[in-house]
N, C-alpha and C positions, 0 to 999 in steps of 0.2 A: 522282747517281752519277758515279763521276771515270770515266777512260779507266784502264783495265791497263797499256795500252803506256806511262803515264808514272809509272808503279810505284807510283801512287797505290791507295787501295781500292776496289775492284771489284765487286758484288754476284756476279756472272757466274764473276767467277775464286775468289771464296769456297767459291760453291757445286760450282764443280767441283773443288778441292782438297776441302771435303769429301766427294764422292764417292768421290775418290781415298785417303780414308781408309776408307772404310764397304768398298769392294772388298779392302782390302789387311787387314781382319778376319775372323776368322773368329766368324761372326754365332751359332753354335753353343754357344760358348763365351763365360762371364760372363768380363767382363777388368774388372779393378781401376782406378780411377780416373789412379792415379801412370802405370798401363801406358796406358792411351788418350791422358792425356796428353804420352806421350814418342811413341808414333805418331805424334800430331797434329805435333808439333811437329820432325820429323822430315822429314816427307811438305813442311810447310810451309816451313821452313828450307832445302830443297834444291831447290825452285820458286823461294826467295824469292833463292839463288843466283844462280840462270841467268837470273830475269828482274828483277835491281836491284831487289827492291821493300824498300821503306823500312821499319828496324826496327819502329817504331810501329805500320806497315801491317800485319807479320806479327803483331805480339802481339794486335792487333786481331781478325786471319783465327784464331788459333789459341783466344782468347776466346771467342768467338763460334760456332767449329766445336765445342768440347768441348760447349759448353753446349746446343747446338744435337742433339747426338747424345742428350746423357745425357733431353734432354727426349725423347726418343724412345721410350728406356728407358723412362722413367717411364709416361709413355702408353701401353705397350705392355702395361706390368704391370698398369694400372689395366682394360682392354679384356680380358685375361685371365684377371682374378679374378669 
């Protein structure tokens, strides 16, 4: 794992940007793939602002969170049928 503070990827800062996606949904409500990924990518771009991280770094964090949720989804659905 690299250090966050030299904007490199971060296991730690992943996982709290996605947090900060799952808080800012409303978990109630099915949202379309095009809409989760413009959240993600939103939430991620304006972190990756303030703290210089490196484009590659965000497509990375933004890969990785969508996929990361939608398997959630999925599991969620298979636990409830």
């Amino acid at each position: 794992m690299e250090c966050a503070a030299s904007g490199r990827y971060s296991v730690k800062q992943k996982e709290e940007l996605e947090q900060t996606v799952v808080q800012s949904l409303d978990l109630l409500t099915a949202i379309e793939d095009q809409e989760l990924q413009h959240r993600i990518s939103e939430i991620v771009w304006k972190k990756a602002r303030s703290e210089q991280i490196p484009v590659e770094t965000v497509l990375r964090y933004e890969k990785e969170i969508f996929y990361a949720l939608r398997r959630q989804d999925i599991l969620t659905e298979l636990l409830l049928d």
